[in-house]
C-alpha positions as a printed Julia matrix, in Angstrom:
180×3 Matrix{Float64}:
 53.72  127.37  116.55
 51.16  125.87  118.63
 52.85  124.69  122.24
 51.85  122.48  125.1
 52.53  122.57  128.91
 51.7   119.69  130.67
 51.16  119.48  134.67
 49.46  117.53  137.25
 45.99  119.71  138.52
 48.08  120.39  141.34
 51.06  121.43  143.38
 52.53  122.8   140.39
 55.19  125.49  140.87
 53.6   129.29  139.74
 56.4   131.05  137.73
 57.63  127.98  136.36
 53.99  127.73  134.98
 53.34  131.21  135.0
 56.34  132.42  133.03
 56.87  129.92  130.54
 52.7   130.31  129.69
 53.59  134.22  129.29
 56.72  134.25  126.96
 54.61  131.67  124.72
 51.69  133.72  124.49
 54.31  137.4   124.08
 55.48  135.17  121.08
 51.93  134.8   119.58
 52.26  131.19  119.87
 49.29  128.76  120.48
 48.97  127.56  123.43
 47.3   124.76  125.55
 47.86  124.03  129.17
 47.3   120.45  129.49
 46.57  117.93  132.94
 45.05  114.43  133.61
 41.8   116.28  133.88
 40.5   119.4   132.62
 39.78  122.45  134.35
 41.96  123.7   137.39
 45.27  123.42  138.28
 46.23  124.83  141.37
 49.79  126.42  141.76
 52.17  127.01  144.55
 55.35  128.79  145.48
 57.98  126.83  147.48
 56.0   123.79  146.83
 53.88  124.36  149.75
 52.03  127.79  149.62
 49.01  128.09  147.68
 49.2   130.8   144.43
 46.83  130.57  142.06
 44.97  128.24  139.99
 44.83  128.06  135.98
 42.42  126.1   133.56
 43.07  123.32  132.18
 41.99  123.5   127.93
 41.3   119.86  127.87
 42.81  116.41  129.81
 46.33  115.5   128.39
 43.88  111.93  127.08
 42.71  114.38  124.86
 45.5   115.64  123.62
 47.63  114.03  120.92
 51.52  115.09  120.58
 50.95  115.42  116.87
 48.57  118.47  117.46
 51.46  120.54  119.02
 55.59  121.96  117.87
 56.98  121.57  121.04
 56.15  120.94  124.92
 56.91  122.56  128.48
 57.4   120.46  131.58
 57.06  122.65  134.67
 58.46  121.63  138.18
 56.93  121.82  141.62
 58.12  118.32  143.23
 54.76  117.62  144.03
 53.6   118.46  140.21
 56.04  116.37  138.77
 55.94  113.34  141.22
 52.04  112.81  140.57
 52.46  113.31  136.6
 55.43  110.76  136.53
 53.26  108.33  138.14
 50.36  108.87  134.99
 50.77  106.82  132.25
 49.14  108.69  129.88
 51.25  112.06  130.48
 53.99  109.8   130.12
 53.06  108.28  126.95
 52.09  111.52  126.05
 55.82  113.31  126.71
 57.2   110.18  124.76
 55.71  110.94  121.82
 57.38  114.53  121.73
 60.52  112.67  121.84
 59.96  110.28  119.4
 58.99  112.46  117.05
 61.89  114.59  117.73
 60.54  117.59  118.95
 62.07  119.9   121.53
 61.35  119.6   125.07
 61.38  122.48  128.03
 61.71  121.14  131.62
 62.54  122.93  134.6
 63.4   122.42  138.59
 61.81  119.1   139.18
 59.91  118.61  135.83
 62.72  116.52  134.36
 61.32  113.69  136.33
 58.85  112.76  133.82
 62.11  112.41  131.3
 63.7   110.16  133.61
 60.44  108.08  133.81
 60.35  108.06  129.99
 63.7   106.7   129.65
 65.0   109.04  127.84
 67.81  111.01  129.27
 70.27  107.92  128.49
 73.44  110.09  126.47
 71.69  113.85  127.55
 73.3   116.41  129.14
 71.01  118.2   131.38
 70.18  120.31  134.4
 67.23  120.11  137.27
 66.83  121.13  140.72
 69.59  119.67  142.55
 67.74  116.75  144.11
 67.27  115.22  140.67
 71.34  114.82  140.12
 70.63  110.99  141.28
 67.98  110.19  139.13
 69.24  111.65  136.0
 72.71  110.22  136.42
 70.93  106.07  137.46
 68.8   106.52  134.05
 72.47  107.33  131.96
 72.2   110.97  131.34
 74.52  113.47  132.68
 73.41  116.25  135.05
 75.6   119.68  135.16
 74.85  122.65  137.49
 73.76  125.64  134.85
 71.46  127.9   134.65
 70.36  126.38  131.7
 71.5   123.28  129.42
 70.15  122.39  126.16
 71.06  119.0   124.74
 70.99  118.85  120.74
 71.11  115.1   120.06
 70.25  113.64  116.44
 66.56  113.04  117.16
 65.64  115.69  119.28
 66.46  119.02  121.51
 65.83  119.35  125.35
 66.12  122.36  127.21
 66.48  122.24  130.88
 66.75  124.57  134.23
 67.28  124.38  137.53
 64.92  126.53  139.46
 62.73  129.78  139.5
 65.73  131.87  139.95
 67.15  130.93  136.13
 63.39  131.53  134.53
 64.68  134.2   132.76
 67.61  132.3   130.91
 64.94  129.51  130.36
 62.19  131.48  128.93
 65.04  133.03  126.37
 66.11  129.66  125.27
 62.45  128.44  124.54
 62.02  131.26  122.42
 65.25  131.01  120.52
 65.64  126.91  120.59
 61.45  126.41  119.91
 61.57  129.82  117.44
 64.1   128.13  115.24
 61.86  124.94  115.16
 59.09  126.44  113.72
């Protein structure tokens, strides 16, 4: 399996980064981290303290959906509001949908699904502050741990927070594992 995460270079949330990355490499998966530029991407806990940074293996314009199995959307509000707004990380998590393969997003990182349009009919969870959202594009929200949302064309997997990373990282292994 070869598996992308996608964040801004910035104000992304550590463990929901730093986790998912871990479990995917434990796996022996592939693995790119992908951003609107390459090289760092600079991580913080409660969106405002500065972590750590990560590198970026190449700028998500680089990158094509057809190269990877699945994808990971981590949150950080900050992350995900500046990677909604970029058109090509947005055309970029389209194309994982299209093509029907599963999606991971977690805290705020269903945003870019909601800016996609594609939540319309889903069942899914987020940070709390995302309830609105979800619900005005037609999907539903539910407070869980973790949801995942088989429809016909594709599988999402969402969380709500740092606190449920552990449920999360188990259902990318078992929902992505049974892709491959």
């Amino acid at each position: 399996m070869k598996i992308a995460i996608l964040t801004s270079n910035a104000g992304v949330e550590h463990s929901e980064l730093a986790d998912p990355r871990q479990t995917v490499l434990d796996q022996g998966w592939d693995l790119d981290l992908l951003a609107p530029e390459a090289g760092e991407v600079k991580t913080v806990t409660g969106d405002t303290d500065p972590t750590d940074t990560f590198t970026a293996d190449q700028a998500v314009k680089d990158a094509s959906p057809t190269d990877y199995d699945a994808l990971i959307l981590p949150g950080g509000t900050i992350n995900a509001d500046t990677l909604r707004l970029d058109e090509v990380a947005m055309t970029f998590v389209k194309g994982f949908v299209d093509a029907g393969k599963p999606v991971a997003a977690i805290c705020h990182g269903p945003w870019a699904l909601v800016q996609t349009d594609v939540v319309g009919g889903k069942t899914l969870t987020s940070y709390p502050s995302l309830r609105v959202d979800i619900q005005n594009a037609g999907g539903t929200w539910v407070d869980e741990q973790v949801q995942v949302c088989t429809a016909e064309d594709w599988t999402l997997i969402t969380s709500r927070t740092p606190d449920d990373l552990e449920a999360f990282t188990a259902k990318i292994v078992e929902v992505f594992g049974a892709a491959a």
